[in-house]
N, C-alpha and C positions, 0 to 999 in steps of 0.2 A: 657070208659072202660080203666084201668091200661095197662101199658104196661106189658111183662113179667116182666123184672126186677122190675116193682114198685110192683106186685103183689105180687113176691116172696119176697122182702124186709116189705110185710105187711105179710107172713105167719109167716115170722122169729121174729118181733112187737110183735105180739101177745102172743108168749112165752117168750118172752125178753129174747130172744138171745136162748134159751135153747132148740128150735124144729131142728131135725134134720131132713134131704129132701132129700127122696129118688126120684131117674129120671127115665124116659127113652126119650132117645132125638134122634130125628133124625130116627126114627121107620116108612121105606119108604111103604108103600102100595098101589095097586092098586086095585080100590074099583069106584063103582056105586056111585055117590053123583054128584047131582046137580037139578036146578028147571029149566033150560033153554032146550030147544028142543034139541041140540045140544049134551047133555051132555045124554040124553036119550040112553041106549043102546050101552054104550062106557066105558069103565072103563081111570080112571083118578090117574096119580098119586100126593097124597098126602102123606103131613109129618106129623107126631104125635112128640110132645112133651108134656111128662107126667112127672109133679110135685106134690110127696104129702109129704108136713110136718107131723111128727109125733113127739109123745113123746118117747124116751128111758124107761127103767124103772129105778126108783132109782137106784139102785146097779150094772146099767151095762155098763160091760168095754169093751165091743164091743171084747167079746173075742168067739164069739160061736151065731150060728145061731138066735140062740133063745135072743139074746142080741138084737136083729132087727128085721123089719118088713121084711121079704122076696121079696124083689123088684121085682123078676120073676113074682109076680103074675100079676105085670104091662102089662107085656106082655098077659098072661092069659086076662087079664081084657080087652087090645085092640082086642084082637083075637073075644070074646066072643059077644063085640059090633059090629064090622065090619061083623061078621060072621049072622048076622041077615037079610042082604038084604040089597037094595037101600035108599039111605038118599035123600031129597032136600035139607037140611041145613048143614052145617057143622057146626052150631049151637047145630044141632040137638042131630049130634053123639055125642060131647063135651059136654053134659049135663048127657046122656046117659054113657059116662067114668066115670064123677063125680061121677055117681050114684055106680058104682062097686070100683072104686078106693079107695071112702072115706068107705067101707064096714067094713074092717077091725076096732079094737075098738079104737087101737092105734093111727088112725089116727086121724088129727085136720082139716087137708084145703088140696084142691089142686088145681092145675094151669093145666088146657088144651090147649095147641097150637094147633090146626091143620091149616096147610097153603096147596093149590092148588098151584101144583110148575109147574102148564103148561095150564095158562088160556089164550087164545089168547087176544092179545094187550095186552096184562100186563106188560109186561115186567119187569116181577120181580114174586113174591109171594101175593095170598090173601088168607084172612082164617076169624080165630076168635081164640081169647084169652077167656076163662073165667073163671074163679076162684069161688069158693066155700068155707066156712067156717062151718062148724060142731056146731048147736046149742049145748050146754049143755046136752040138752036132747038125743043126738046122732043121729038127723034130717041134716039133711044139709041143711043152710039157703044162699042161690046165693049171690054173694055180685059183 
C-alpha cells in the first residue's frame, strides 16, 4: 500500500500536473470502530485525513465558488459515514468515504487516512491509507 505522499504524488501523475486537491486533515472524532473485545462498547478517538483530486474547468480562475468543488462537502461526507454506526475495520469506513467523496463528477481519485491515535502498546498511531482512482466510466476502481 503507498504511503500518503506517494499516493497523492500518483493523483497529481495522472493529470500531469493539472489535478487540483482538495483536504480535510486532521478531522478528530470519536467513534465505535474496532474487531477486539475491548474496543466493544467504548468509543475511540480517530483522525480522518481526506484527499480528493479533481479537475478545474477549462476557463476557471478560481475566482467564485462555482470555479471549485465545494470541500465542505468533505465534511458532510465524514459525518454521513460515521453517522451510520459501529465499524470493525477502519478499512471499512475508508472505503465507505471513497465511496461519497469520489460522488461528485468533477472528481478523478482520492486518498483516505484514518489512524487510531490511542491504541494501547502502540505507542504511536495505526490505521490505513487507501486511495481510489475513478474508472472513465465514472466507477471507482481501488488501486
Amino acid at each position: 500500500m503507498p504511503d500518503l505522499e506517494g499516493a497523492l504524488a500518483g493523483l497529481v501523475s495522472l493529470t500531469e500536473g493539472k489535478a487540483n486537491i482538495i483536504f480535510l486533515e486532521n478531522a478528530e472524532r470519536d467513534i465505535e470502530v474496532g474487531v477486539h473485545e475491548f474496543e466493544f462498547g467504548s468509543k475511540q478517538r480517530v483522525v480522518f485525513d481526506i484527499y480528493v483530486a479533481h479537475m478545474a474547468e477549462e476557463n476557471s480562475q478560481f475566482l467564485d465558488i462555482q470555479d471549485v468543488v465545494d470541500y465542505e462537502y468533505l465534511i458532510d461526507s465524514l459525518e454521513q459515514v460515521i453517522g451510520t454506526g459501529r465499524f470493525g475495520l477502519v478499512e471499512q469506513i475508508a472505503d465507505e468515504l471513497l465511496d461519497y467523496v469520489l460522488t461528485p463528477k468533477q472528481t478523478l481519485a482520492a486518498t483516505v487516512k484514518i489512524s487510531k491515535i490511542e491504541v494501547p502498546d502502540a505507542k504511536g498511531e495505526l490505521g490505513c491509507c487507501l486511495t481510489r482512482v475513478k474508472r472513465q466510466d465514472g466507477a471507482g476502481d481501488g488501486i
